[in-house]
C-alpha beads as a LAMMPS data file, in Angstrom:
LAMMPS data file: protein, C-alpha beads

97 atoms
96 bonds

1 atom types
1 bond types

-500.0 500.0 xlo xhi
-500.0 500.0 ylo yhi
-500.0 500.0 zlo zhi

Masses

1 110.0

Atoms # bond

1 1 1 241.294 -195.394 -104.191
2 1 1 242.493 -199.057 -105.272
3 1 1 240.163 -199.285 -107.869
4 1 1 241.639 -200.665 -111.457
5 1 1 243.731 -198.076 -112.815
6 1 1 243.231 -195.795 -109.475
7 1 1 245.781 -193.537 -108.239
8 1 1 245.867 -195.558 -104.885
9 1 1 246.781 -198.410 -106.830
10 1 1 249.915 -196.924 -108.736
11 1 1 250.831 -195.702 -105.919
12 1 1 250.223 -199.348 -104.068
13 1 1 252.535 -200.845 -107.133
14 1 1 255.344 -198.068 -106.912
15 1 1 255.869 -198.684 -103.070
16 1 1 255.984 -202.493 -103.399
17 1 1 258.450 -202.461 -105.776
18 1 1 260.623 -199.767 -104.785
19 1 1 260.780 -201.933 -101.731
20 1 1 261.421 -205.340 -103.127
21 1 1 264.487 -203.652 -104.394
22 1 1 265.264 -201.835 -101.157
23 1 1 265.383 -205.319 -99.462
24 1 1 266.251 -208.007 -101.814
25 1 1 266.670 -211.019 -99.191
26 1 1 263.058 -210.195 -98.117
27 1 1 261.716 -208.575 -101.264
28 1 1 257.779 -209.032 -101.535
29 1 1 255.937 -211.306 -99.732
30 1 1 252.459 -211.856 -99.970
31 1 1 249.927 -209.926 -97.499
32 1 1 252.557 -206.655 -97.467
33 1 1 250.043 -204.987 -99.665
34 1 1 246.984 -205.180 -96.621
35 1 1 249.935 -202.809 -94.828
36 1 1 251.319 -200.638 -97.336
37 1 1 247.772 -200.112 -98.537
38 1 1 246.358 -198.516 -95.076
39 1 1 249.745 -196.354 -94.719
40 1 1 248.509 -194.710 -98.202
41 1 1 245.290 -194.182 -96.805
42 1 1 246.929 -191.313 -94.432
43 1 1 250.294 -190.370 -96.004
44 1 1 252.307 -189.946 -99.342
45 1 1 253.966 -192.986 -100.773
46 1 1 257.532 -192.035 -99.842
47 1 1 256.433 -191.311 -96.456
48 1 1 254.409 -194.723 -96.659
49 1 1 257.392 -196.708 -97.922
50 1 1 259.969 -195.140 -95.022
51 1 1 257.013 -195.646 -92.518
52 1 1 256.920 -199.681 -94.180
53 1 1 260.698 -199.905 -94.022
54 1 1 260.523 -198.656 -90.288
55 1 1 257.869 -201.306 -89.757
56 1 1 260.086 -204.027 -90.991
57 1 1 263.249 -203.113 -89.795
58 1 1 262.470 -201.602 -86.497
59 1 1 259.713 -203.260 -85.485
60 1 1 260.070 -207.008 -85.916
61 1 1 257.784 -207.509 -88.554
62 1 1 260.330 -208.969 -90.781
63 1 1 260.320 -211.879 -88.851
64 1 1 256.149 -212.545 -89.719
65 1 1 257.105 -212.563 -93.229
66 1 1 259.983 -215.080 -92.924
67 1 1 259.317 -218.574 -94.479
68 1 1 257.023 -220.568 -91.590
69 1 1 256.158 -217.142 -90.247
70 1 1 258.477 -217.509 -86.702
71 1 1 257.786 -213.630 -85.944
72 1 1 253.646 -214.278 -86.717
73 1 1 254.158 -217.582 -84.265
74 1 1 255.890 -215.426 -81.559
75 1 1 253.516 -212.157 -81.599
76 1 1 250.073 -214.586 -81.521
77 1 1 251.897 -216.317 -78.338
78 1 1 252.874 -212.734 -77.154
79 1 1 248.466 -211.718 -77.524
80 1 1 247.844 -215.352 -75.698
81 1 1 250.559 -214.279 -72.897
82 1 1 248.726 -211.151 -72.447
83 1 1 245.089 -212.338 -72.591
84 1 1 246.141 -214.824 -69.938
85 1 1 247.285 -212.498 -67.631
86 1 1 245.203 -209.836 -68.311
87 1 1 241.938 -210.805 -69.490
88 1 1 241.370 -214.166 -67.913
89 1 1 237.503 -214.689 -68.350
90 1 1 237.900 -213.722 -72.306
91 1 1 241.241 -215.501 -72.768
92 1 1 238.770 -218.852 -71.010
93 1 1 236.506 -218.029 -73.700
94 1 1 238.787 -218.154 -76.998
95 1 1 240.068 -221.530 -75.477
96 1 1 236.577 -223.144 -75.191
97 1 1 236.165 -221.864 -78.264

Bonds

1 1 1 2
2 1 2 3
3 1 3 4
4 1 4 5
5 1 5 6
6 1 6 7
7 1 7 8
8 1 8 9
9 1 9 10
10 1 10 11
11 1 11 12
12 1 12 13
13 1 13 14
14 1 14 15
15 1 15 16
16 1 16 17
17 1 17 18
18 1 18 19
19 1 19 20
20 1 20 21
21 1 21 22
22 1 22 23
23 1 23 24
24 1 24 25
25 1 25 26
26 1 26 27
27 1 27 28
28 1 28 29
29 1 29 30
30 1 30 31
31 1 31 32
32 1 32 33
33 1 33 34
34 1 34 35
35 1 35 36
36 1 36 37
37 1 37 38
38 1 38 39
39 1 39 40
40 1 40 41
41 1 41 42
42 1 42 43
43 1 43 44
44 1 44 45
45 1 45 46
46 1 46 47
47 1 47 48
48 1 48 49
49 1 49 50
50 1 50 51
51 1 51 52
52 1 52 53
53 1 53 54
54 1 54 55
55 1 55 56
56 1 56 57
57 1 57 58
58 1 58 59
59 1 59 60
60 1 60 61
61 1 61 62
62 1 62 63
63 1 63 64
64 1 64 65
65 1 65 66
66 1 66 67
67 1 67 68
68 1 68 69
69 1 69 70
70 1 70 71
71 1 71 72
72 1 72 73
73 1 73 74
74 1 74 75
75 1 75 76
76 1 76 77
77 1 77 78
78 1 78 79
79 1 79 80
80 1 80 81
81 1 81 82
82 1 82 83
83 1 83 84
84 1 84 85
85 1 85 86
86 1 86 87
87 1 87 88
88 1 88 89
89 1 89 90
90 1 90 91
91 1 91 92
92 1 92 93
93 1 93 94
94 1 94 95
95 1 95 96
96 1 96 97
């Protein structure tokens, strides 16, 4: 589907940039692509790019793609929080680890 030239990757190119425009103090920032990408696995790009928009915008993920990543920080200490509390023996084993 994201083969050179593919459909998938048009598509892929149209919804990146339509959204660098939509948001110009965020525009594109690397790694949006891995996201955007699996949304056009299951839905039309305008649907994808209003489904991305939600994502940032509703969601908190504009904060993971903010320079030093504060919203990627806060979500990995959210999964530690929750492993702690409710996985214990696993949460012991990614800390030995």
């Amino acid at each position: 589907m994201f083969a050179k030239g593919g459909i998938g990757q048009l598509e892929l190119k149209r919804v990146l940039m339509t959204f660098s425009k939509y948001d110009i103090n965020l525009g594109y920032v690397q790694g949006m692509n891995f996201i955007i990408g699996a949304l056009l696995y299951h839905c039309p790009e305008d649907v994808a790019f209003w489904l991305f928009v939600s994502l940032i915008e509703d969601h908190e993920m504009r904060e993971v793609y903010l320079t030093n990543f504060p919203g990627l920080h806060k979500h990995t200490r959210i999964i530690d929080v929750l492993l702690f509390d409710n996985c214990g023996t696993l949460y012991q084993h990614f800390v030995r680890v």
